[in-house]
C-alpha angles and dihedrals in degrees: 000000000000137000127218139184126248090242096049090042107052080046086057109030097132099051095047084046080054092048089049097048085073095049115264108135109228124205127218122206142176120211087352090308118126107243103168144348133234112213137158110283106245123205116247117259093225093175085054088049087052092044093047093045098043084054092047084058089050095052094045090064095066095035118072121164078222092220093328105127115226097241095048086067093043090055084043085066085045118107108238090013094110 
């Protein structure tokens, strides 16, 4: 993998977008953070989405939040929303 910095890689962009088109991941960074990351496009798996949503509708049938609202669960995980 490399790392590169914004600057340089703004200046070579074309050539890392070469690099990752076969297939080495490239890594972008800010003052030495990781900000993004470069990697080979893959194709979408629409059959596995399918798959994935039509078990998510399964599973909701079975699942209810019986009268609890969404938000209020999501307050409950918050720190001091007691």
């Amino acid at each position: 993998m490399t790392t590169v910095g914004i600057f340089e890689a703004k200046a070579k962009l074309s050539e890392l977008l070469e690099r990752v088109a076969k297939g080495e991941r490239v890594t972008i960074t800010k003052h030495n953070q990781p900000i993004a990351d470069l990697v080979p496009h893959r194709p979408i798996d629409r059959e596995r989405a399918q798959r994935a949503a039509q078990e998510l509708r399964e599973f909701a049938k079975d699942n209810r939040l019986k009268g609890l609202k969404i938000k209020d669960l999501v307050d409950r995980g918050r720190p001091g929303c007691d």
